[in-house]
C-alpha positions in Angstrom: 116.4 100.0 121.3 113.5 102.6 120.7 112.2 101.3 123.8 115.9 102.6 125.7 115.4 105.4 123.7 112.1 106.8 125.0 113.1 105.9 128.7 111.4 102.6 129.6 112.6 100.5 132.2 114.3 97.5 130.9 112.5 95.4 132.8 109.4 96.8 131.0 111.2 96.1 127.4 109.0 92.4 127.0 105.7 94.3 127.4 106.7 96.9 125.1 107.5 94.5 122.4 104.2 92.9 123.0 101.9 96.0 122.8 103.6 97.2 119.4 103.3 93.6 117.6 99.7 93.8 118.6 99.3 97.5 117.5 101.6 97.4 114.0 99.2 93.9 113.5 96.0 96.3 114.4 97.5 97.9 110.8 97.3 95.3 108.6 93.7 95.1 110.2 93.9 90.7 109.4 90.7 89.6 108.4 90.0 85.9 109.9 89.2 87.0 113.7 88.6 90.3 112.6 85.9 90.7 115.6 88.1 88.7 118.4 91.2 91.1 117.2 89.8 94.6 117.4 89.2 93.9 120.6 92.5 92.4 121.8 93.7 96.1 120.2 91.1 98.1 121.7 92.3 96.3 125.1 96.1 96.5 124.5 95.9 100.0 123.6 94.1 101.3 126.1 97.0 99.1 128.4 99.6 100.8 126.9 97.9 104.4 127.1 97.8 103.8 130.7 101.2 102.7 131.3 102.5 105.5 129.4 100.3 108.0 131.3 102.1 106.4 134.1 105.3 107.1 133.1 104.7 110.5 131.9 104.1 111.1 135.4 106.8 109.7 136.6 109.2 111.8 134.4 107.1 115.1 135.5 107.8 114.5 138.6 111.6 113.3 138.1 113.2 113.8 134.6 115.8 111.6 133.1 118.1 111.9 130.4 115.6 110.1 127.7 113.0 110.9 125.1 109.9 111.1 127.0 111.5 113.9 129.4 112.5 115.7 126.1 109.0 115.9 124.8 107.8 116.5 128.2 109.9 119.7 128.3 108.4 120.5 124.9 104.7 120.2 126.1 105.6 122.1 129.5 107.9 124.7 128.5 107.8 125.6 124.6 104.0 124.9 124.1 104.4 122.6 121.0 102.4 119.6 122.0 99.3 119.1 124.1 98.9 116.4 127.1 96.9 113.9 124.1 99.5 114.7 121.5 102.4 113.7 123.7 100.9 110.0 124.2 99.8 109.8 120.8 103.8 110.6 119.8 104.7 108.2 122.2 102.6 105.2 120.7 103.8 106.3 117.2 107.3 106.5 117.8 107.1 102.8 119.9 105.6 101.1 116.7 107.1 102.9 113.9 110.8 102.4 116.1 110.2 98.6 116.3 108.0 97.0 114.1 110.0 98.3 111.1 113.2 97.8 111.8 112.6 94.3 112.7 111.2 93.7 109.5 114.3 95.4 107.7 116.4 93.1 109.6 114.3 90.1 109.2 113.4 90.2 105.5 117.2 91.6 105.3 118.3 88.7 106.1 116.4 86.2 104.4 117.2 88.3 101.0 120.8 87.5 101.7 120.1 83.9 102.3 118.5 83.5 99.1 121.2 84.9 97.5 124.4 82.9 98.5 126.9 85.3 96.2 125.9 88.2 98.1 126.1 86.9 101.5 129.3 85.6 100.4 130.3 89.1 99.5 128.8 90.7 102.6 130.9 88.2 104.8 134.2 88.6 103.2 133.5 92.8 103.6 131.5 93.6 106.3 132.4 97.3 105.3 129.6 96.8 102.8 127.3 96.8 105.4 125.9 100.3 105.0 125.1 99.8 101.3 123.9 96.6 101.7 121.0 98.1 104.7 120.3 100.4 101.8 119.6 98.0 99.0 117.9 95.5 101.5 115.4 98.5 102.1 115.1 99.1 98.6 114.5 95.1 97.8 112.2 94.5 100.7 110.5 96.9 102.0 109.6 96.5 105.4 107.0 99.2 104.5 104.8 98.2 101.6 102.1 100.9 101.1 101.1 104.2 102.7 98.5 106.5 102.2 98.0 110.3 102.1 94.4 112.4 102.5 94.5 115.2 99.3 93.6 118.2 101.2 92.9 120.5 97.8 92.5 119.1 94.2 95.7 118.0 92.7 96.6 116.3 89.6 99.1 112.9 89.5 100.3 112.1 86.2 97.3 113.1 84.2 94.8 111.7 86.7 92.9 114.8 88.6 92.5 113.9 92.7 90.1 115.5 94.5 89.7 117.3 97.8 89.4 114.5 100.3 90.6 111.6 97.9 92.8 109.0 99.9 95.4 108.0 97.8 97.3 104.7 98.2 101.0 104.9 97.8 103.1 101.3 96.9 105.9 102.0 98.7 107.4 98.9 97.9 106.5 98.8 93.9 108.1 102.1 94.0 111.5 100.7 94.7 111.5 98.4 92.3 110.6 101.0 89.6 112.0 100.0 86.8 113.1 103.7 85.4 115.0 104.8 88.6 116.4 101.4 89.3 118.7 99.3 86.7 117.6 95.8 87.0 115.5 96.3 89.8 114.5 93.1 90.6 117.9 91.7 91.6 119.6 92.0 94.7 122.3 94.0 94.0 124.7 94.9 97.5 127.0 97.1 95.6 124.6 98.8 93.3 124.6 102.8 94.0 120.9 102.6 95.5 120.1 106.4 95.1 117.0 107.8 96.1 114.3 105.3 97.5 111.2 105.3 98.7 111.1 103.3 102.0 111.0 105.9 104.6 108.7 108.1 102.4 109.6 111.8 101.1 109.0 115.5 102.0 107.7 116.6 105.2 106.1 113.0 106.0 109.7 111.6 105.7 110.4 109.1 108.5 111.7 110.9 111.7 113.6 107.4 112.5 115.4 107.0 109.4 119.0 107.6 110.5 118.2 105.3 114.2 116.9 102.4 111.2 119.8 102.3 108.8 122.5 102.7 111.6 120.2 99.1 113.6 120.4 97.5 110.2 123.9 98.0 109.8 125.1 96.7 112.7 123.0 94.4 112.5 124.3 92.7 109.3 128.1 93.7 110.6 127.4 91.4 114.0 125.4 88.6 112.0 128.5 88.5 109.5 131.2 88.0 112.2 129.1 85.9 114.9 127.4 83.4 112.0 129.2 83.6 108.9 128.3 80.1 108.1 124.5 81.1 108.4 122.4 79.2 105.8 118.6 78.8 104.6 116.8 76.2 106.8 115.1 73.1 105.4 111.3 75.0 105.9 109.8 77.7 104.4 109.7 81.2 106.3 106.7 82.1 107.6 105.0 85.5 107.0 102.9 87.4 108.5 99.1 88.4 106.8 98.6 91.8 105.9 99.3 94.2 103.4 100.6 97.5 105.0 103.8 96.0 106.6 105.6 93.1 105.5 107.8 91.0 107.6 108.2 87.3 108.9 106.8 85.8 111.2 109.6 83.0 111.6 112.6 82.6 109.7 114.3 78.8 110.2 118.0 78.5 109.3 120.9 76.5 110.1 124.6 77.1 110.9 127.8 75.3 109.1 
């Protein structure tokens, strides 16, 4: 989808999935074959730099109705972003458009499964589908922590930060907050959600928010009708390492 979005060639949509895994895994930064990883990133990076360098070009040359002629146009004619900017956005908006939506959908899922009654419910009202992309945000974040650079001194709760302090934010703890969310540890598909945390707040908000929760909602509408009868295979899901992002890296299940 992001990938359609920006203007790749669908035949170019498997190598596109590729570079982000490698990139949104360069995150999590795993630690066995730390040395033999940095430079698979360093190699895919600079492989998808070049390819989109390539593409920028092409649009320059002959633009199309798609993302990366609209930021193009921005660059060229309204002076907002630089030549290095513009690829950098590009990379950005490849990872943060696939890698988290796939988790949402993934761990989604496997939330449901694990909780027969509310798959139940989902299936007998797909309608609920909205709510239930909301609540499956809030349960599992496919976001887990973020962190922010304190550009003057500021004080959090009683606790002073100072100029140039990185501070870790649990995105995911936050949603299960206890004092915003009535029994927040349960999977609830028809609770009001309210406010949460998954996509961040204020002027960092996530610039894909309404693209994620419309994928997610189709998403569960189409798995409802095409496999109502899904259920939790035999074998335990498998996740991937890492702390930043959280998602599986298999999910085995059957269909009755």
């Amino acid at each position: 989808m992001i990938a359609g979005i920006l203007g790749v060639p669908e035949s170019d949509f498997a190598r596109f999935r590729d570079w982000a895994a490698v990139i949104a895994a360069a995150i999590n930064l795993p630690v066995s074959g730390l040395q033999e990883f940095v430079q698979r990133a360093d190699q895919t990076t600079s492989e998808l730099v070049e390819y989109l360098n390539w593409i920028v070009t092409e649009r320059r040359r002959e633009p199309r109705d798609d993302l990366i002629s609209s930021l193009i146009a921005a660059e060229a004619s309204e002076g907002k972003i630089n030549e290095k900017e513009l690829i950098s956005t590009l990379i950005l908006l490849l990872v943060a458009g696939h890698e988290t939506t796939v988790n949402l959908i993934g761990n989604g899922t496997y939330a449901l499964l694990q909780h027969p009654d509310q798959w139940k419910a989902l299936v007998g009202d797909p309608s609920l589908a909205r709510n239930v992309t909301e609540e499956l945000l809030r349960y599992d974040s496919p976001v887990k922590m973020t962190t922010r650079m304190a550009m003057e001194d500021v004080e959090i709760v009683g606790n002073r930060v100072r100029t140039g302090t990185e501070v870790i934010f649990a995105l995911g703890s936050a949603n299960r907050d206890l004092r915003a969310f009535e029994a927040a540890d349960r999977l609830d598909i028809c609770r009001e959600v309210g406010r949460i945390m998954s996509f961040g707040l204020g002027i960092h908000f996530c610039l894909g928010a309404p693209l994620a929760r419309m994928e997610g909602e189709i998403a569960f509408q189409t798995l409802t009708r095409e496999a109502p009868g899904l259920r939790l295979g035999a074998t335990q899901p498998d996740w991937r390492a890492g702390l930043v992002l959280r998602g599986l890296q298999s999910l085995p299940v059957t269909l009755q």
